[in-house]
C-alpha distance (Angstrom), angle and dihedral (degrees) to the residues before:
residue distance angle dihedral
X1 . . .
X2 3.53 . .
X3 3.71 110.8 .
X4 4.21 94.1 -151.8
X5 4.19 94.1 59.0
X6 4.24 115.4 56.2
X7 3.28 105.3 -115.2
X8 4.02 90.6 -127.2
X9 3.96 74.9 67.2
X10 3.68 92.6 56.4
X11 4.09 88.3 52.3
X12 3.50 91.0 54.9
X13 3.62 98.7 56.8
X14 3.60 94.3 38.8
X15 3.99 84.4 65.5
X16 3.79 92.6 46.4
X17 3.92 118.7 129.6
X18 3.39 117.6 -142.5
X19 3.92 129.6 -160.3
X20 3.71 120.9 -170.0
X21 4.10 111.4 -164.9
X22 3.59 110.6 -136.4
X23 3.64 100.1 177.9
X24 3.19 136.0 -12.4
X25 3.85 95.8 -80.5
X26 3.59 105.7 32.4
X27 3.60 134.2 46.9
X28 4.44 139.4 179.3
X29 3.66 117.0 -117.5
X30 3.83 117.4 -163.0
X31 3.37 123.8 -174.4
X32 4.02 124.9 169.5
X33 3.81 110.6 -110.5
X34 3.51 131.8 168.2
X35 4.06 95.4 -121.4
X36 3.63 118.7 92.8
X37 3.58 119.4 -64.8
X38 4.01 114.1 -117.2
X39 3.88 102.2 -147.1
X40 3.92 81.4 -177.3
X41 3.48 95.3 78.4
X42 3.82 90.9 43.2
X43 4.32 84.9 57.8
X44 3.80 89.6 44.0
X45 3.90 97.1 47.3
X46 3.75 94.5 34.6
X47 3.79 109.5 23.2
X48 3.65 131.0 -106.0
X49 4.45 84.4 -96.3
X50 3.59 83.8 66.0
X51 3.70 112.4 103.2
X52 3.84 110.6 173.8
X53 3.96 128.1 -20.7
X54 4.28 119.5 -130.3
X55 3.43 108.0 -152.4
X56 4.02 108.1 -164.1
X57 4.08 148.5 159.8
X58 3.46 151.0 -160.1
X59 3.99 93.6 -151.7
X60 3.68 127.1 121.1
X61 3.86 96.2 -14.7
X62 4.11 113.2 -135.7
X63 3.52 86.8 11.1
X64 4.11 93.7 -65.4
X65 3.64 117.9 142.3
X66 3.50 116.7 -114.5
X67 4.10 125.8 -176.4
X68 3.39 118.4 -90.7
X69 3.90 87.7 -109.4
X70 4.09 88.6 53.5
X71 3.11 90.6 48.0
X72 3.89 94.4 50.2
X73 3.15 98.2 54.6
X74 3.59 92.7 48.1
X75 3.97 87.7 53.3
X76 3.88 85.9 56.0
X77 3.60 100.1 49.6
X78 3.91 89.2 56.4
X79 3.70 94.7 48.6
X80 4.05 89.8 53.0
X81 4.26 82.6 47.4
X82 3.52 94.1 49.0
X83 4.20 92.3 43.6
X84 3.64 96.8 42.6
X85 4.00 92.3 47.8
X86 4.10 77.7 48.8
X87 3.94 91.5 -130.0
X88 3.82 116.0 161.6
X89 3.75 113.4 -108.5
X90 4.04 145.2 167.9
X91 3.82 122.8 -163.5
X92 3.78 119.0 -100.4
X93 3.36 146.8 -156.1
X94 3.70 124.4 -149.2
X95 3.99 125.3 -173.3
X96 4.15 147.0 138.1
X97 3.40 119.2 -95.8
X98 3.65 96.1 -90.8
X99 3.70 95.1 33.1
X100 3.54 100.8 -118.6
X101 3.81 88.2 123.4
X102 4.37 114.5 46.4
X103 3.93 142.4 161.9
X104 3.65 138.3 -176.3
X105 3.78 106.5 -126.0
X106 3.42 140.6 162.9
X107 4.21 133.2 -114.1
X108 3.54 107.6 -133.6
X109 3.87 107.2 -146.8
X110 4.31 110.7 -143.1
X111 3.71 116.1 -168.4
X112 4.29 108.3 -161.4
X113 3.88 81.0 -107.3
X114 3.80 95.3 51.8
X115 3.57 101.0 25.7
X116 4.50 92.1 99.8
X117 3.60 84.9 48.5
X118 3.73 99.9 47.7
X119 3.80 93.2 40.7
X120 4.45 87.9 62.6
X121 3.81 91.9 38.1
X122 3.94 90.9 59.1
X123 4.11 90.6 37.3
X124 3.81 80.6 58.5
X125 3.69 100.0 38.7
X126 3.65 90.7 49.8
X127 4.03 93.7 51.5
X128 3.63 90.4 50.5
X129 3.78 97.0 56.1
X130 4.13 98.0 42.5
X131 4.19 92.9 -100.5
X132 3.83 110.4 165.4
X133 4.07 87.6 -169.6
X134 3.96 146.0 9.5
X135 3.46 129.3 -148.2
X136 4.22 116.0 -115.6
X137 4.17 118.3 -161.1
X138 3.20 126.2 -176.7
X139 4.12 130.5 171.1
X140 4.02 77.9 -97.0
X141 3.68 115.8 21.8
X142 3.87 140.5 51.7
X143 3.96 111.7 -158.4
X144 3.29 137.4 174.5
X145 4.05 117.9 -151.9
X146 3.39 129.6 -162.2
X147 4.16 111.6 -134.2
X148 4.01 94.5 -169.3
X149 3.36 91.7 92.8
X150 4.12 130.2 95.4
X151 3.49 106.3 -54.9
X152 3.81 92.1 -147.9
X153 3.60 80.6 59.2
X154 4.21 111.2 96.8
X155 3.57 91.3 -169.8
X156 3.53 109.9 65.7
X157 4.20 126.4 -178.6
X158 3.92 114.1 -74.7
X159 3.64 99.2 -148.8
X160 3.51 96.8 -172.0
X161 3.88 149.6 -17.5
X162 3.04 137.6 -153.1
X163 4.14 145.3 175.5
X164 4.38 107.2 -114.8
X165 3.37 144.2 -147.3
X166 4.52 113.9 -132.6
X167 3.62 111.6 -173.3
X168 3.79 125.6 159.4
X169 4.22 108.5 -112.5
């Protein structure tokens, strides 16, 4: 475990439910579970192109509460990043279980020819706007991975994995 985030931390995003919009009716919910993971659903919902999802924000960096109009404006300056670098992306919704705890994010989209690319782009992205951790999905895997770490470093902490539920909402 990463000695620079409380493991109590850890916990919390490891229950973390996150909802990616697709459209403007329909959205994916994964949550980790310990059943089976269906990777089918990830193809369907994603497409077969679709490598691995990075699911990232700009809110309340390290973990420090910001306003909602900090926090905003935060969440806008990493959309313009992510557009202007001309990355593939999907809003997102972060939040606990009971959803006393929630943050706009973004779903980083990673093709198997951009997936290298996309994987140092969010390490960076998440540095710059004070991100302890990122969110990793594959058709099989849930991970959370630390980004405090050496940035020289390609192979960050994996804090934890998990199997995950994806179900349209």
């Amino acid at each position: 475990m990463n000695a620079s985030i409380p493991s109590e931390l850890v916990i919390a995003y490891s229950e973390t439910t996150i909802s990616i919009q697709l459209d403007n009716f329909q959205s994916v919910v994964i949550k980790g579970t310990i059943a089976e993971t269906d990777s089918a659903n990830f193809l369907d919902f994603f497409g077969a192109h679709i490598q691995e999802l990075w699911v990232i924000t700009a809110d309340n960096p390290f973990s420090k509460l910001l306003s909602p109009e900090d926090n905003l404006q935060r969440q806008q300056s990493l959309h313009a990043a992510l557009a202007n670098k001309g990355i593939d992306f999907l809003e997102a919704f972060c939040s606990s279980p009971d959803r006393s705890w929630s943050e706009h994010s973004f779903a980083v989209l990673a093709t198997n020819l951009s997936a290298h690319k996309i994987q140092i782009e969010i390490h960076k992205l998440a540095r710059c706007f004070g991100q302890n951790a990122v969110f990793k999905v594959t058709p099989s895997i849930l991970s959370m991975i630390s980004t405090l770490g050496d940035s020289r470093n390609e192979k960050s902490e994996v804090l934890f994995t998990s199997n995950y539920s994806c179900i349209l909402d």
